[in-house]
C-alpha positions in Angstrom: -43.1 -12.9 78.5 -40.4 -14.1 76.4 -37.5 -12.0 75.6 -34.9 -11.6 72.3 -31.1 -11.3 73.1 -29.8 -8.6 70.8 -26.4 -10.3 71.0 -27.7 -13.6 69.2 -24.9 -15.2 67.0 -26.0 -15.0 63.9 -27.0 -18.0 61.9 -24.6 -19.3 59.2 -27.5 -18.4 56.4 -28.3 -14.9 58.1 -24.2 -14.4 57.8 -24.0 -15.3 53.9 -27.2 -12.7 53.4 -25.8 -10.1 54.9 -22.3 -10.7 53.5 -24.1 -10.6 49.7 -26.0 -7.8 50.1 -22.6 -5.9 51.7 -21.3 -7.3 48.5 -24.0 -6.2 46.3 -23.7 -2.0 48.3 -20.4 -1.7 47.6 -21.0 -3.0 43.9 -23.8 -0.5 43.5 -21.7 2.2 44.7 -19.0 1.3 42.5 -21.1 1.4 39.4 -23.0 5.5 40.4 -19.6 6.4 41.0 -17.6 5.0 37.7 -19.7 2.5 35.6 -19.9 -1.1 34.7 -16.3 -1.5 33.6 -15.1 -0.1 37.1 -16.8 -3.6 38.7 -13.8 -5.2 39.8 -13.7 -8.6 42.5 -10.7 -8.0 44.0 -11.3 -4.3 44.9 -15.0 -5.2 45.9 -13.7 -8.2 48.3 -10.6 -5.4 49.5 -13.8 -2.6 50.4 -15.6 -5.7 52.0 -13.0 -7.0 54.0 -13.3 -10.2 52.6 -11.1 -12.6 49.8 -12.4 -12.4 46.0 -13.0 -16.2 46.3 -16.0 -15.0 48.6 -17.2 -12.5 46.1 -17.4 -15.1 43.6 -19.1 -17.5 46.0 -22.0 -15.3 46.2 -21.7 -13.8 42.3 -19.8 -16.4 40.3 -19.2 -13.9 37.0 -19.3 -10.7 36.7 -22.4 -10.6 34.6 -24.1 -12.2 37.7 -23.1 -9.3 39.9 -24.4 -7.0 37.3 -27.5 -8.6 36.5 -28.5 -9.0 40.4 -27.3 -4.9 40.6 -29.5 -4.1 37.9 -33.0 -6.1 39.1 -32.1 -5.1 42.6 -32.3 -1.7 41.4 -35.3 -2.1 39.6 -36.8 -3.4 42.7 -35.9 -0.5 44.3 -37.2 2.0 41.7 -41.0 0.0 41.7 -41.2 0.5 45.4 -40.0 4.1 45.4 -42.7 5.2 42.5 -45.5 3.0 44.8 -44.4 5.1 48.1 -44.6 8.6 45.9 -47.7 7.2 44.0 -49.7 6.4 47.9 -47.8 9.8 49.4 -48.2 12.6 47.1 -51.4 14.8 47.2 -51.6 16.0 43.6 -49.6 15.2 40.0 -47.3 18.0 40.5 -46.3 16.8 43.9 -45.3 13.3 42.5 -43.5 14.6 39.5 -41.4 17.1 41.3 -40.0 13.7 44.0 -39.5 11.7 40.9 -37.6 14.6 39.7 -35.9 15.0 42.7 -34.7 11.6 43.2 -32.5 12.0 40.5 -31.0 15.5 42.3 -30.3 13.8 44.7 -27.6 12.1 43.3 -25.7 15.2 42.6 -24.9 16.3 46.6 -21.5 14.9 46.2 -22.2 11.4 47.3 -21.6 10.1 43.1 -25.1 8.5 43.5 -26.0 8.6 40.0 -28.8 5.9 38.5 -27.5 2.5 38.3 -29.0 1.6 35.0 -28.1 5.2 33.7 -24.6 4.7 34.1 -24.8 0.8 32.3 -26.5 2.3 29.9 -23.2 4.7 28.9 -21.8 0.8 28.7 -24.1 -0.8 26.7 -21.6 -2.9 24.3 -20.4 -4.4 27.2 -23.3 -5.6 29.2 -24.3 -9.3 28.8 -28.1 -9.5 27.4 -29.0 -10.2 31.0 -28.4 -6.9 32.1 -29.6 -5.2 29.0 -33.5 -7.1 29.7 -33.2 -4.8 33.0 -31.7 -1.6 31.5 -35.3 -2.5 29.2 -37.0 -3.1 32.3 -35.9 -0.1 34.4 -37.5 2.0 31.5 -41.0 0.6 31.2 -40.8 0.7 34.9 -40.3 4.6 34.9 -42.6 5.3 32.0 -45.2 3.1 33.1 -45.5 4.9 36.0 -44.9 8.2 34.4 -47.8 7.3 31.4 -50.0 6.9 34.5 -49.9 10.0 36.4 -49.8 12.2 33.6 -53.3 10.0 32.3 -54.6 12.1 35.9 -52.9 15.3 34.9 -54.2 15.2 31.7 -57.5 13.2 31.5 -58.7 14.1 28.0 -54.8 13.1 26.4 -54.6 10.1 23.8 -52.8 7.4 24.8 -49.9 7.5 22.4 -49.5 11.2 23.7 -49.4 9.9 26.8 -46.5 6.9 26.1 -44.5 10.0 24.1 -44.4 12.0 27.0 -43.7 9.9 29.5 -40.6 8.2 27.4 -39.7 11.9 26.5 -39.7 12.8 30.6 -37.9 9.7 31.9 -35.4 10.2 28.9 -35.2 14.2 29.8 -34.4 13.4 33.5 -31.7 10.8 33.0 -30.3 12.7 30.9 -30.0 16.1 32.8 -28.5 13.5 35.8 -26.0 12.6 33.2 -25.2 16.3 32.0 -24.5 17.4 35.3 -22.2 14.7 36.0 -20.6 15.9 32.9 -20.4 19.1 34.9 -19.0 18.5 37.7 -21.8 16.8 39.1 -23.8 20.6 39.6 -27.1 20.5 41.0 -27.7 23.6 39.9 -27.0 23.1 36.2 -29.8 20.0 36.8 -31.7 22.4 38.2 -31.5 25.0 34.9 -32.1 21.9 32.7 -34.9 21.1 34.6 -36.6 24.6 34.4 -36.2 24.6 30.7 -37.9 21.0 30.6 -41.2 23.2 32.7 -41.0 26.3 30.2 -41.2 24.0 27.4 -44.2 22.2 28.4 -42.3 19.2 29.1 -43.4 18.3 33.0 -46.5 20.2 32.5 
């Protein structure tokens, strides 16, 4: 039987993958921690451990870097709300790890939403990265219109679209308060409870 060295080199095209998507980590941290306007080349390429002419080899403009953040991130979101949609056992169960996946940025690691934080920076996005600050939204009420159509069988539709705009709105925006906080989990967490006693994730 054949065997696979684990100490292959590493083809030229393998090397220019990874060395984007090390680009495209350090971007994405970058923007949870401090926003759009923080984006910077040269301090990417320093974190790297590369030049800034490489940085623009893989992202030309900054708006490209941004753009590829922002759909990457999208991506990411559409896979994570397939996984909870095939994992969780009931409604509740789904909407409390949507909920908590925004938590989660508020343990100290500054990992707040991507398109959150370009959304705070809206004048200054190219209309590239606005379509997927657009697109990030239908993706989370889309997905948030469908399980509460399960939850709540006998709602209209339009109720359903409010609620699920009004929930995806609510959450960023508790993520964004507690930032404004100090980043405090448990300030999320209060917000959060008052969303329940209102009716709001119910």
């Amino acid at each position: 039987m054949a065997t696979v060295s684990l100490n292959r080199p590493v083809r030229t095209d393998e090397a220019r993958m990874d060395m984007r998507e090390a680009i495209m980590a350090a971007a994405r941290t970058t923007v949870q921690r401090d926003g759009y306007n923080a984006l910077s080349f040269r301090d990417l390429a320093s974190e790297v451990g590369i030049k800034s002419a490489s940085v623009h080899y893989h992202f030309p403009t900054k708006p490209d870097l941004a753009e590829a953040l922002a759909n990457r991130y999208c991506e990411d979101m559409t896979t994570f709300l397939e996984e909870v949609s095939q994992n969780a056992k009931t409604t509740e169960a789904a909407l409390e790890t949507y909920v908590a996946l925004f938590r989660s940025g508020l343990d100290g690691t500054n990992r707040m939403c991507v398109i959150g934080m370009m959304s705070a920076e809206v004048n200054a996005l190219p209309p590239s990265v606005t379509v997927q600050l657009e697109r990030f939204a239908q993706i989370n009420t889309d997905w948030l219109q469908n399980v509460l159509a399960i939850k709540n069988p006998r709602m209209a539709k339009e109720k359903l679209e409010a609620r699920a705009l009004a929930i995806y709105a609510s959450i960023e925006g508790a993520q964004l308060i507690a930032r404004g906080r100090g980043g405090d989990p448990l300030l999320f967490d209060e917000i959060v409870a008052a969303y329940k006693v209102s009716g709001l994730l119910g």
